[in-house]
N, C-alpha and C positions, 0 to 999 in steps of 0.2 A: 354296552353299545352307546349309550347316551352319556356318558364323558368321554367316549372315545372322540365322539363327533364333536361333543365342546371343546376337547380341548383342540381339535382339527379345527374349528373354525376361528378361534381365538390365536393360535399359528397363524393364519390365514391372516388375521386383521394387521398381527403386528408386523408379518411382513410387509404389510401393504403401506402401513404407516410410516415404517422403515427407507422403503423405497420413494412413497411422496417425499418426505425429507430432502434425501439425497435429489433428487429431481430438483429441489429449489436453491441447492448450495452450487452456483454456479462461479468456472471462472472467469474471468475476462481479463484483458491486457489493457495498459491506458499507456500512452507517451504523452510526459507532460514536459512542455518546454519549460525550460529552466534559466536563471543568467547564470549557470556555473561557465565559466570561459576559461579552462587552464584544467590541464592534469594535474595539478598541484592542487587546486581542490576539491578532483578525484577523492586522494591519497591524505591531506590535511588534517592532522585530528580535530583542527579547529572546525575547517568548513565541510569538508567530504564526509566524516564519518560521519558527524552531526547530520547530515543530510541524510543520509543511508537510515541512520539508526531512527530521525523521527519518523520516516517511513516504515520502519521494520518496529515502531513502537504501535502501529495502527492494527488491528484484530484481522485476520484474515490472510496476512499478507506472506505471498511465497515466493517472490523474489524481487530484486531492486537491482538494475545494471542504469548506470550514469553513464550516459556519453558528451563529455566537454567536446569534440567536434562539432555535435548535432544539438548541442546544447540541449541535450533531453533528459529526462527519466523513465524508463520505462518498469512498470510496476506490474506483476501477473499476481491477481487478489480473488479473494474467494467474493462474489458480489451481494452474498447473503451477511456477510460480515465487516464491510466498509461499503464507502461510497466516493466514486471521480473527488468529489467535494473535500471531502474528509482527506483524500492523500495531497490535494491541493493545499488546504489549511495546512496540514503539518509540514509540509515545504516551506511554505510562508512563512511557517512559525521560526524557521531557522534563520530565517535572512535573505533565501534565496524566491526571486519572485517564480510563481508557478500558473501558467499559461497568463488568465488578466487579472491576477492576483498579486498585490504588489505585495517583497518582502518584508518581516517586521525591522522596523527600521535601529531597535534596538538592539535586534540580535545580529543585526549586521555588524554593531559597531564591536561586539567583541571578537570577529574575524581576526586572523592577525594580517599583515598591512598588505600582504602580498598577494591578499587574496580578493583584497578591496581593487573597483574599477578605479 
């Protein structure tokens, strides 16, 4: 009777530790403006993918849709696993400026020319 009940209660803990967890992995959605201006570097292996992929190189991240109309990125991330900050930096990092973060200005210059303002 008395491991029946320890092991019932030790069930009981790790569920409960199981479920906190999940309670904290939350997602959220960010739109970050971007200076992507063209479908071409959407599509770009130079600038569009580079874009995508530093974003999809960040921990947590479960999708990335670019829109050059809206000149955005919108990102749906797990919030226990990045941070607004952190997908802004890896934007930057590509070239492309992300909301008041300017791009790096070196990674701009390996764009190829058509993609340059």
């Amino acid at each position: 009777m008395y491991m029946r009940l320890t092991k019932t209660i030790i069930l009981l803990f790790v569920l409960l530790l199981n479920n906190t967890a999940k309670a904290q992995s939350k997602v959220a959605t960010i739109s970050i403006k971007t200076s992507i201006y063209c479908d071409h570097c959407k599509r770009c292996e130079s600038c569009g993918k580079r874009l995508e992929e530093a974003v999809y190189k960040q921990k947590g991240i479960k999708r990335v849709d670019i829109d050059e109309k809206t000149k955005t990125v919108s990102v749906i991330y797990n919030t226990s696993k990045t941070t607004p900050e952190k997908l802004r930096q890896a934007i930057a990092s590509v070239g492309f400026d992300a909301d008041d973060i300017k791009g790096d200005p070196k990674a701009y210059t390996t764009w190829d020319d058509c993609c340059k303002k």
